[in-house]
C-alpha positions as CSV (number, residue, x, y, z in Angstrom):
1,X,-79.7,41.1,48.4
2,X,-76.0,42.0,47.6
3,X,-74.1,40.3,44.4
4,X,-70.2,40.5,44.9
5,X,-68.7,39.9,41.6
6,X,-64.5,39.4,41.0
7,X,-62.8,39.4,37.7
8,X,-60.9,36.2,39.0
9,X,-64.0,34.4,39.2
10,X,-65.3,35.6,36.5
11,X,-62.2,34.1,34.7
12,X,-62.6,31.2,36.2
13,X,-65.7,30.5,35.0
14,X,-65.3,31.4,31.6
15,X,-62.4,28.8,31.3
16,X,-64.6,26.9,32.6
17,X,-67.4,27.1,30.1
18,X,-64.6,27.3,27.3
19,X,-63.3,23.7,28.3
20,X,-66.9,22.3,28.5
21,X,-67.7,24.0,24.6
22,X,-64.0,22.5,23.5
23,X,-64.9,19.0,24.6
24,X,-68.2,19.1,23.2
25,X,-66.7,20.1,20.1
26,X,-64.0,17.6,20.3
27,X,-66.9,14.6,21.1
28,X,-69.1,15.7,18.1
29,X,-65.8,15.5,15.8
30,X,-65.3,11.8,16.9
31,X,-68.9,10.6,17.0
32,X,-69.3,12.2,13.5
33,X,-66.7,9.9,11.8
34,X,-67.3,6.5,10.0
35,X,-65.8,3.4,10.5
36,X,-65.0,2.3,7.3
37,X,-64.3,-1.8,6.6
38,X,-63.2,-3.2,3.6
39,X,-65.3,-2.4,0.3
40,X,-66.9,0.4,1.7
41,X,-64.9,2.7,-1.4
42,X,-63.2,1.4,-4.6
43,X,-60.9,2.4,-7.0
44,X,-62.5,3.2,-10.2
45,X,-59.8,4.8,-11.8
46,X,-55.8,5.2,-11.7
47,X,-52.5,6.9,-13.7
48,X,-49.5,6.0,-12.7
49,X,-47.4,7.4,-15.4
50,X,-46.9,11.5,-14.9
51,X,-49.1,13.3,-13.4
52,X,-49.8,10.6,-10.3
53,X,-53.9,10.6,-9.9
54,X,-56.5,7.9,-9.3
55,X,-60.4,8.3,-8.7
56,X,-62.5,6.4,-5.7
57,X,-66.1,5.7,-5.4
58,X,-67.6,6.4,-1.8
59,X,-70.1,3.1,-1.3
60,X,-71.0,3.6,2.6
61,X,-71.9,7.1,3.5
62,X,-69.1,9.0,4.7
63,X,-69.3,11.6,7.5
64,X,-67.4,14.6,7.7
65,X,-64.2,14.2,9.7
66,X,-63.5,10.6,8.2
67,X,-60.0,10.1,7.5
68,X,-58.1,7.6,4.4
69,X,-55.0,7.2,3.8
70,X,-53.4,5.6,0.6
71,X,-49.9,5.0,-0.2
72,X,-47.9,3.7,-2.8
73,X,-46.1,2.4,-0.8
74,X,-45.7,-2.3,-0.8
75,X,-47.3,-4.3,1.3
76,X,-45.0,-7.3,2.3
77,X,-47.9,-9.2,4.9
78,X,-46.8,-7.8,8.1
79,X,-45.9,-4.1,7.4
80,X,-44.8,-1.6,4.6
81,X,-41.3,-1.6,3.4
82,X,-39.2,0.9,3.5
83,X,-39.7,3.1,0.9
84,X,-36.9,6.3,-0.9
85,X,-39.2,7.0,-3.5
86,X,-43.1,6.2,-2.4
87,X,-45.1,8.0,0.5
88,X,-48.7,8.2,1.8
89,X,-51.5,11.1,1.8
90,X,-53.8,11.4,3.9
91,X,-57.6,12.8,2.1
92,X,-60.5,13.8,5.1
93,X,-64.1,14.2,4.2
94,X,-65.4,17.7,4.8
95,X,-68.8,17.3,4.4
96,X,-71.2,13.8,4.2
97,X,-70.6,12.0,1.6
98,X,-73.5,9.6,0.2
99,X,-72.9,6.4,-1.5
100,X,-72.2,6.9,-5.4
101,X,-70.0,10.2,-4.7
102,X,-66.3,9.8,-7.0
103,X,-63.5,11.4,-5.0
104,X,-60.6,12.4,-7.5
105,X,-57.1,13.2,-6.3
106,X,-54.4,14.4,-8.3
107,X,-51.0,13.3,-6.3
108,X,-48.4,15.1,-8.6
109,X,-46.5,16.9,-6.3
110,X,-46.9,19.8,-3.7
111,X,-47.9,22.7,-5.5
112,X,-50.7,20.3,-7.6
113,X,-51.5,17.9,-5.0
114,X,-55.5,18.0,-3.9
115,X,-58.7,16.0,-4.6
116,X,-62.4,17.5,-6.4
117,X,-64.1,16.8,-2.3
118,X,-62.3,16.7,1.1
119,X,-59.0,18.0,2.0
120,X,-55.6,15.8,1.0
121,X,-52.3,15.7,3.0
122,X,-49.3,15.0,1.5
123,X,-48.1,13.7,-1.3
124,X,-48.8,10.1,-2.9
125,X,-45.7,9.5,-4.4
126,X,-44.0,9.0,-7.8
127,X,-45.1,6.4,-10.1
128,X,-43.3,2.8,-10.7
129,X,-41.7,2.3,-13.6
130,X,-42.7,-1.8,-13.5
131,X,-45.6,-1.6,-11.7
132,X,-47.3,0.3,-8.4
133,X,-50.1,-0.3,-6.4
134,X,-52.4,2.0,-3.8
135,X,-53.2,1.0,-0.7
136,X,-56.2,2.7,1.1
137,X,-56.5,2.6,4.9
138,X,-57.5,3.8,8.4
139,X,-55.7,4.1,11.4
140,X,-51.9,4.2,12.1
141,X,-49.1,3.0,9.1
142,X,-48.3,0.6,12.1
143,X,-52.0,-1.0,12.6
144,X,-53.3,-0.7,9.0
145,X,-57.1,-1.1,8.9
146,X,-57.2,-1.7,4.7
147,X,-60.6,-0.9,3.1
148,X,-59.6,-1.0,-0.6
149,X,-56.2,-1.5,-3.0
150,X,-55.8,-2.0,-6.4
151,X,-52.6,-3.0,-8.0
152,X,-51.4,-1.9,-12.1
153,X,-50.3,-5.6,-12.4
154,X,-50.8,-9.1,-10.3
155,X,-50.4,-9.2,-6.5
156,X,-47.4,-10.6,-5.1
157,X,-48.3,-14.3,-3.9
158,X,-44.9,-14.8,-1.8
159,X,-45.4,-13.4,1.9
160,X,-42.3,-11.7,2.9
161,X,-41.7,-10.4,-0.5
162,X,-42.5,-7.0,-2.0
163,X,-41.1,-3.9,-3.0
164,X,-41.9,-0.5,-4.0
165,X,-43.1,-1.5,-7.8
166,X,-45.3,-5.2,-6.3
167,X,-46.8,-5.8,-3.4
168,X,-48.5,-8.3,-1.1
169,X,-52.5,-8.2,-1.0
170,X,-53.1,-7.7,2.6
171,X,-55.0,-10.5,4.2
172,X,-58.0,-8.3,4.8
173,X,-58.5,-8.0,1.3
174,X,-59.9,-9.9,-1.0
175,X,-58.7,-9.7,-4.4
176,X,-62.1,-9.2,-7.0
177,X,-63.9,-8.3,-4.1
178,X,-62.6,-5.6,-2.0
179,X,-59.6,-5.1,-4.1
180,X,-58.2,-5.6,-7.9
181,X,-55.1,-6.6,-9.5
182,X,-54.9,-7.1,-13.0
183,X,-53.6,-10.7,-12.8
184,X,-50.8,-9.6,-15.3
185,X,-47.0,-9.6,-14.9
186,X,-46.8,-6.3,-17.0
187,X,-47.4,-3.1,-15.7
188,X,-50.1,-1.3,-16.9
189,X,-49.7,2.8,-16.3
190,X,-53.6,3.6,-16.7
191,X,-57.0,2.1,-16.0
192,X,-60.4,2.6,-15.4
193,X,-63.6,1.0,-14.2
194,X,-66.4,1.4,-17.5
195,X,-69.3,-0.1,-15.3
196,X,-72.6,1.6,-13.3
197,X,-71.3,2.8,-10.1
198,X,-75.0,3.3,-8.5
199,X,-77.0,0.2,-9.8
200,X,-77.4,-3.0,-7.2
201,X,-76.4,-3.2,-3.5
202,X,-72.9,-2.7,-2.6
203,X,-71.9,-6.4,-2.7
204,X,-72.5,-6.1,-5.8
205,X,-70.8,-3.0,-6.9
206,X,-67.6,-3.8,-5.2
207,X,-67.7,-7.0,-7.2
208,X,-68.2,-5.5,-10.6
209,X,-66.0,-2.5,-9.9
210,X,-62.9,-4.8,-8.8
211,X,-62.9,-7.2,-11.8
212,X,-60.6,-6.9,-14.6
213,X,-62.7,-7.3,-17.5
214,X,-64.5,-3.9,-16.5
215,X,-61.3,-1.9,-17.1
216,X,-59.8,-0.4,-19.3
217,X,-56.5,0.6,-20.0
């Protein structure tokens, strides 16, 4: 029996089998990520006032590859404004994340920016001076899935109306629920949740966790 090998086929073939291992790579990146809904993470901690950081809890297992993006940036019922001064990071888990784990990101600037688990890219933004909020969500800025927000004074109740310091609660949100504003018309630079983040189902949590009496300033 006689073999007849060429290099072009043997090319051929390897591209081949490159392509094949690429997609399979590509598949398991996709099937690994989580589709996160609204109150699957909180916001158990912010401060807005220099340097820009805030702290959520993971409530759903995360799996690697999941992407959230949160931005300063206000919420007027349809879309974001336009923003000079406010932007959006983007923070990707890098390895599963069980329910309970605190994510920390510090969103000073460049040189500072990062967060204790995952990966973060770009930078949150610079603090309002009357108020700010952060919005958390999947997806494109254009087709915002919200999971989570939290606001350092009282959501905006006039749809239509917002700017970079107040913002409209997004109607997949629920404020107490899967969201918190502080229900003040003062701005309040620094907060944090002082409940259990790991006892009672995650109904629950989310309800303890966004209710102002369990803060702080």
């Amino acid at each position: 029996m006689t073999f007849h090998f060429s290099l072009n086929n043997i090319f051929k073939h390897m591209k081949r089998i490159f392509l094949f291992l690429s997609l399979i790579g590509c598949l398991d990146s996709l099937l690994g990520q989580t589709t996160l809904a609204p109150g699957d993470i909180a916001f158990i901690a912010y401060q807005m006032s220099n340097p820009d950081q805030f702290a959520f809890v993971v409530l759903e297992d995360i799996q690697p590859n999941t992407s959230i993006s949160f931005t300063d940036i206000g919420w007027n019922g349809s879309s974001f404004v336009t923003s000079l001064n406010e932007s959006t990071c983007t923070w990707t888990a890098t390895t599963l994340l069980a329910a309970g784990t605190v994510v920390s990101i510090d969103a000073l600037g460049i040189s500072n920016t990062g967060s204790t688990i995952g990966v973060l890219d770009g930078l949150h933004g610079t603090p309002g001076e009357t108020g700010d909020q952060i919005l958390a969500y999947t997806g494109p800025a254009t087709n915002p899935t919200f999971i989570a927000g939290i606001s350092s004074r009282e959501w905006s109740n006039s749809i239509g109306s917002s700017s970079e310091d107040l913002s409209v609660l997004p109607n997949t949100l629920s404020n107490l629920n899967t969201a918190l504003g502080l229900e003040v018309s003062i701005h309040f630079n620094n907060g944090r949740y002082i409940g259990c983040i790991t006892a009672g189902n995650k109904s629950q949590l989310r309800r303890e966790i966004n209710h102002p009496m369990n803060w702080v300033q």
